[in-house]
C-alpha positions as CSV (number, residue, x, y, z in Angstrom):
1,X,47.1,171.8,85.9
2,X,43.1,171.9,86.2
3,X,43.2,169.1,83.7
4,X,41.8,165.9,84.8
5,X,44.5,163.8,86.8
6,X,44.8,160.0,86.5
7,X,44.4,158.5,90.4
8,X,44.4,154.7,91.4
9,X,41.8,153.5,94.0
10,X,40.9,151.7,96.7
11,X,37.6,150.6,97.9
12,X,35.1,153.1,99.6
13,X,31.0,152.5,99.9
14,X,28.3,153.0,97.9
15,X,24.2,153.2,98.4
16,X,24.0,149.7,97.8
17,X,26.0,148.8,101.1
18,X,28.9,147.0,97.7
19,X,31.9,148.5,98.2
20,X,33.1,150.5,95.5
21,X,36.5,152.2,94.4
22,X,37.4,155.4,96.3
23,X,40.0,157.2,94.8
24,X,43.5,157.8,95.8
25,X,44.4,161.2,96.2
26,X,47.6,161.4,95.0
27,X,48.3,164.9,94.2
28,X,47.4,166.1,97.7
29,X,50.0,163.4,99.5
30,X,52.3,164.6,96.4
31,X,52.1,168.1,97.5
32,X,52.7,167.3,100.9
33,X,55.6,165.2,100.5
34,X,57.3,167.5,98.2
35,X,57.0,170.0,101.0
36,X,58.1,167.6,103.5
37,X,61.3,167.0,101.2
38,X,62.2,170.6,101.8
39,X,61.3,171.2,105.4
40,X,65.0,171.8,106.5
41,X,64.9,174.8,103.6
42,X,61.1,176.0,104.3
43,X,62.4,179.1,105.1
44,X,64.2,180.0,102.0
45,X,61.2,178.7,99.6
46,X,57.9,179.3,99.0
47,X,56.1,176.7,98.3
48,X,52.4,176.9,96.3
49,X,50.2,173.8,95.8
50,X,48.4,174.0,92.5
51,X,49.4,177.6,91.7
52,X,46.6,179.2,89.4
53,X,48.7,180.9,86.1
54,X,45.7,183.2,85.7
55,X,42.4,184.0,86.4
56,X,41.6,181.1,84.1
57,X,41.1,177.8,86.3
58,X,45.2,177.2,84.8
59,X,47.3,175.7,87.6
60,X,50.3,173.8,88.6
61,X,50.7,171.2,90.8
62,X,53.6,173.4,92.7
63,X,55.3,176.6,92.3
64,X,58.8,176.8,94.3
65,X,59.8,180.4,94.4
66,X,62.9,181.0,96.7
67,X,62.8,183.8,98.9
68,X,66.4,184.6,99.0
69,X,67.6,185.3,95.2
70,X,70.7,183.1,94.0
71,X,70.7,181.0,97.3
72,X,71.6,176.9,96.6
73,X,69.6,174.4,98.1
74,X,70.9,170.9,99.7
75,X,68.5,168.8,98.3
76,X,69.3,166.5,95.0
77,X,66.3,167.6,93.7
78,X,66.6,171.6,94.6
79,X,69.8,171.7,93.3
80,X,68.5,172.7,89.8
81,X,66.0,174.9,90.8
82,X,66.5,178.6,89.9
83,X,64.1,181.3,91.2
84,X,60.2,180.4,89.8
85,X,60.4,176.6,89.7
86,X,56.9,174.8,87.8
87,X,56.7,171.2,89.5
88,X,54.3,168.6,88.0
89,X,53.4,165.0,89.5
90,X,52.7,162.3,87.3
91,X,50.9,159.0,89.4
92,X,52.8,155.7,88.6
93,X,49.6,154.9,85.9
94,X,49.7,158.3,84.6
95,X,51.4,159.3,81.1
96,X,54.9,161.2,81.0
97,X,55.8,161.3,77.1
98,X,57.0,164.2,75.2
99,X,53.7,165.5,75.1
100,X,54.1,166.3,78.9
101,X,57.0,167.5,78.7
102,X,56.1,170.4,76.5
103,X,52.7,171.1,77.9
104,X,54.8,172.0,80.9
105,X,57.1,173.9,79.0
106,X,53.7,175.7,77.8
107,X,53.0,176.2,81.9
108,X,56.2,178.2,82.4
109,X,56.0,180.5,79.4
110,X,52.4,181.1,80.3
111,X,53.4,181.6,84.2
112,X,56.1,184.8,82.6
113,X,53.5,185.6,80.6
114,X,51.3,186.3,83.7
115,X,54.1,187.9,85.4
116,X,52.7,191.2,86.5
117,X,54.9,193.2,84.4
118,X,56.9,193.4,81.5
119,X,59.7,190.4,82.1
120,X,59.6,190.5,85.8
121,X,60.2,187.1,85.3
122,X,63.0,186.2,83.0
123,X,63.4,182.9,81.4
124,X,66.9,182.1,82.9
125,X,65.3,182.5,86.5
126,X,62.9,179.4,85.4
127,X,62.6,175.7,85.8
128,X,60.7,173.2,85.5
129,X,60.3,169.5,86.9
130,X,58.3,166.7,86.4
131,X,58.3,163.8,89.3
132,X,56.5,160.3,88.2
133,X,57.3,157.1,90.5
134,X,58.0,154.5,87.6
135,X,60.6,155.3,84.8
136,X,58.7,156.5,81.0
137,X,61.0,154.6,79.0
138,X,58.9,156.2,76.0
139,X,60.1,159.0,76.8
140,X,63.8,158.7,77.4
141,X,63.7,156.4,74.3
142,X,62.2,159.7,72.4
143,X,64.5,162.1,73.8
144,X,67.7,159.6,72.7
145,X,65.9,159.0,69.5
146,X,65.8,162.7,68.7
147,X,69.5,163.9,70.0
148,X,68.1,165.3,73.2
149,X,70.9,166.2,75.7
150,X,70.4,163.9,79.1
151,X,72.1,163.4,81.9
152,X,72.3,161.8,85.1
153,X,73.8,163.6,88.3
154,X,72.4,162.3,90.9
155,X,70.5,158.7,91.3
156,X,66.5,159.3,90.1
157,X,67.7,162.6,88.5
158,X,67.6,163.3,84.9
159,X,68.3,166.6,83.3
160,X,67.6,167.1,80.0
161,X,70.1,169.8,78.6
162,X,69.4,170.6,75.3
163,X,65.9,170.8,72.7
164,X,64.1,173.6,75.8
165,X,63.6,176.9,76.5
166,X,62.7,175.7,79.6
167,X,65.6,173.8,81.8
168,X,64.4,170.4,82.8
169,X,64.6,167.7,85.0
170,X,62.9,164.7,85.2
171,X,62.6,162.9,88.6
172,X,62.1,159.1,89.1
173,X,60.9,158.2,92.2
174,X,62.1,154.5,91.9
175,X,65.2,155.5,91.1
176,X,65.4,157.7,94.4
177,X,67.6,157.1,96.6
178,X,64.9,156.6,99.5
179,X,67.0,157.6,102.9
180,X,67.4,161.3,101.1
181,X,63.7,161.3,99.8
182,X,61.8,159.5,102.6
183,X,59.1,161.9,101.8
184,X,58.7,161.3,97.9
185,X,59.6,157.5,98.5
186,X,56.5,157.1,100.6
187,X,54.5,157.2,97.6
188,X,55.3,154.8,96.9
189,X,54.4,151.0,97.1
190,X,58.2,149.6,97.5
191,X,58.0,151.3,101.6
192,X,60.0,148.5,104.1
193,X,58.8,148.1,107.6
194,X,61.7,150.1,108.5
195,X,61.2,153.4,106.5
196,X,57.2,153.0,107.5
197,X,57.7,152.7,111.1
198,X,60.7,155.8,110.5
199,X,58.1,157.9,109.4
200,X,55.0,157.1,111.7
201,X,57.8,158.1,114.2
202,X,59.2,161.3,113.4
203,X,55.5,162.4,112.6
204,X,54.7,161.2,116.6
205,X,57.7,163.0,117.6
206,X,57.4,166.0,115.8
207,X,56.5,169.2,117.8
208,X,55.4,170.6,114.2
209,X,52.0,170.6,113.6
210,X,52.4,171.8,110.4
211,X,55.0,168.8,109.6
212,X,52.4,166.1,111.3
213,X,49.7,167.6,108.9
214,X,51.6,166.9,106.2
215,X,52.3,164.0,107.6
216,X,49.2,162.8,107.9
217,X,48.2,163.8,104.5
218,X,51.3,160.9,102.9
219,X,50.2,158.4,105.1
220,X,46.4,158.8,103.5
221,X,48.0,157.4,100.1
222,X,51.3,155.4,101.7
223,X,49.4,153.5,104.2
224,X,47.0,151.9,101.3
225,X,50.1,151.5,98.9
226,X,51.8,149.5,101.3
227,X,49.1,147.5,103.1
228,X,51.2,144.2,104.0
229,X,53.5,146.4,105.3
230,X,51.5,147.9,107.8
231,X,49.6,145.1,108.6
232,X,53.1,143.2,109.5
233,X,54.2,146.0,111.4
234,X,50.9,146.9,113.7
235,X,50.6,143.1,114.1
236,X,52.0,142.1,117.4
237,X,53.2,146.1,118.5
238,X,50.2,147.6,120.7
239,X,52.4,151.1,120.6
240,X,52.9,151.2,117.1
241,X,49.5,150.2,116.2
242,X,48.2,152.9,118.1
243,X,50.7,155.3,116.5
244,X,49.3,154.9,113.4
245,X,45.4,154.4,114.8
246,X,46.1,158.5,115.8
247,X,47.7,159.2,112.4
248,X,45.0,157.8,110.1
249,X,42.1,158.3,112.9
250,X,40.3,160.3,109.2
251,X,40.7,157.1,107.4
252,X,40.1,154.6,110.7
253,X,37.0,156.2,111.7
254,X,35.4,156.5,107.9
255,X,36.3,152.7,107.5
256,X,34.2,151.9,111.2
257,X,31.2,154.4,110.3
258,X,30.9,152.6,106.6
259,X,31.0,149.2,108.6
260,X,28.4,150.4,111.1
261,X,26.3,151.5,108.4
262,X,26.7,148.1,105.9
263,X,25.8,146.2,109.3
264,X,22.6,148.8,110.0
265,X,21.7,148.2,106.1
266,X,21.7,144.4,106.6
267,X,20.0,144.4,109.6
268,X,17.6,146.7,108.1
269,X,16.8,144.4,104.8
270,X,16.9,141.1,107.1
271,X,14.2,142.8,109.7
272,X,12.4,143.9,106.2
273,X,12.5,140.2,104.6
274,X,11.6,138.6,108.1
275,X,8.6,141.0,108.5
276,X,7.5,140.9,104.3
277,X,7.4,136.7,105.1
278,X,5.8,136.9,108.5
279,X,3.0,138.7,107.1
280,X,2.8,136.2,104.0
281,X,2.6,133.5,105.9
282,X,0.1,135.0,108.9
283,X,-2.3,136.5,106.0
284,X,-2.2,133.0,104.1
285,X,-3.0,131.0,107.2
286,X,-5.4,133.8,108.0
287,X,-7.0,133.0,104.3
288,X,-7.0,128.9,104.8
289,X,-8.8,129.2,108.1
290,X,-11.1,131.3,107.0
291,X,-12.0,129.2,103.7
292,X,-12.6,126.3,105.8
293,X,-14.6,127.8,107.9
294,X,-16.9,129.4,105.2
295,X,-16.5,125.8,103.6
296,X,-17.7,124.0,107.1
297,X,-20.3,126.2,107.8
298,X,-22.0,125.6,104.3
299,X,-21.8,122.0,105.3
300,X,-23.7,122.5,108.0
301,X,-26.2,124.6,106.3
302,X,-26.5,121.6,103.8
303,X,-26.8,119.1,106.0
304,X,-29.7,120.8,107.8
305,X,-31.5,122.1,105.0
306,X,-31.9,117.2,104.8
307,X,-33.2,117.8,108.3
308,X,-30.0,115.7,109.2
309,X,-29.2,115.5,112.8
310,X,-26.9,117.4,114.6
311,X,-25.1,114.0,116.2
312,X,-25.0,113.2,112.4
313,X,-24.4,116.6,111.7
314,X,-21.0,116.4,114.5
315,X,-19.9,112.8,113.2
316,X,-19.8,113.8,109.1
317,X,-17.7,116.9,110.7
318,X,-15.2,114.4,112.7
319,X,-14.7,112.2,109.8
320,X,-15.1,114.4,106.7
321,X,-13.0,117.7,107.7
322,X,-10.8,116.2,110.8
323,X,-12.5,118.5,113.1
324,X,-12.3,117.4,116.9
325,X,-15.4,116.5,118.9
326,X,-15.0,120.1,120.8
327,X,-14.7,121.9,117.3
328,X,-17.3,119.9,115.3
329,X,-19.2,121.1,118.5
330,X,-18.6,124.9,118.1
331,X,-20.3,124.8,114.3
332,X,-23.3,123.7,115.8
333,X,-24.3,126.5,117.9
């Protein structure tokens, strides 16, 4: 939906040359790994990132529609999708209670609703699903608790068949079985050196350019979940390293350009420091010299006004202000 969606973070720069938290964008990488999970079927579905219910800013994260009526998909998770499917993504932080659950109960009937015409869309041709990474034990412990229907086909896969309108399934990412959900399990911070290297693979080897976007857009969020890993696996492998240089060139060359400008900032402020003490210290050498001279010269003036000599003049000079015979000298002219 347009609501406000919880993200996690990871550092990006501020005016102040500090670095402060950038955050994740989760949904995006969501979107694009839930397409990636039906690739092989992209021609049977469509497929709508953040589908607007109305005219209202009202959206969902996805809308799955199939194109062919009645046909049965492969994947775990498409296998209880119907015609209009409502998909919402819940970050590992985020909440996924009852509350949720209903809210996007609320999304479907509002998506008939909005049909275009008198049930167009019929509520036996709906779905809905909602995807979070960790389990909400709240919620299952609710949904025991209160005599809800669940249960378990496939590993990660939770169908709740009684207490909704709306059929439901809830999807647990770390329950996934992560060879059929590569995609979906790259969200995730639990990636092996394997599965990461895998994916930075297939997305060099794809001739798609629409599957290395998407691509692209998982590794934004994977690569920062899963930092040792990638660190491990560039470290020592100049082919991989420049794999993944090409994949996240976005993210490589913002993380150079904020370096570049942290260094031009410090150099900056140390050029400004060097230059703000320079001056203090010229201007108060500049002020000492010229106090002694002022106070010398009214020495002299003194001295004369006693008709004093200027050999006694030179000598008081010498001994009183330090003044070399060649300076003591110069005040006498």
């Amino acid at each position: 939906m347009a609501e406000k969606k919880t993200k996690e973070t990871i550092p990006k720069k501020n005016s102040n040359t500090q670095i402060k938290p950038r955050k994740l964008q989760w949904h995006p990488a969501f979107g694009a790994a839930f397409e990636m999970e039906f690739i092989k079927e992209k021609d049977s579905l469509s497929i709508k990132r953040e589908h607007l219910l109305n005219m209202k800013p009202l959206q969902v994260d996805c809308l799955v529609v199939k194109k062919v009526k009645g046909i049965v998909l492969e994947n775990e998770i498409g296998k209880f999708f119907k015609e209009h499917n409502i998909i919402e993504y819940k970050s590992a932080k985020a909440a996924l209670s009852i509350d949720t659950v209903s809210k996007v109960q609320a999304y479907a009937y509002l998506y008939k609703a909005y049909g275009g015409s008198v049930d167009r869309i019929r509520f036996d041709e709906i779905t809905s699903t909602l995807i979070r990474e960790s389990r909400p034990e709240a919620l299952f412990r609710y949904l025991d608790k209160n005599g809800y229907r669940v249960s378990n086909p496939y590993s990660g896969i939770y169908y709740i068949e009684s207490g909704f309108n709306i059929p439901t399934q809830i999807i647990v990412g770390s329950e996934l079985d992560s060879r059929e959900h590569e995609w979906l399990h790259l969200l995730s911070g639990r990636v092996t050196k394997q599965e990461m290297a895998h994916a930075i693979e297939y997305s060099r080897n794809t001739e798609s350019q629409e599957e290395r976007n998407l691509i692209d857009a998982i590794f934004e969020v994977s690569v920062s979940a899963n930092k040792e890993v990638v660190e491990e696996l560039v470290r020592g492998d100049e082919a991989m390293c420049q794999a993944l240089m090409e994949i996240m060139k976005p993210e490589i060359d913002e993380i150079v350009n904020t370096a570049v400008l942290q260094e031009c900032r410090k150099t900056a402020e140390r050029v400004e420091k060097e230059t703000a003490e320079r001056v203090e210290k010229e201007t108060a050498e500049r002020v000492e010299k010229e106090t002694a001279e002022r106070t010398i010269k009214a020495a002299v003036k003194s001295l004369r006004r006693f008709n004093a000599s200027d050999a006694d003049i030179r000598t008081a000079l010498v001994e009183d202000y330090g003044l070399s015979e060649q300076e003591a000298l110069s005040y006498l002219k």
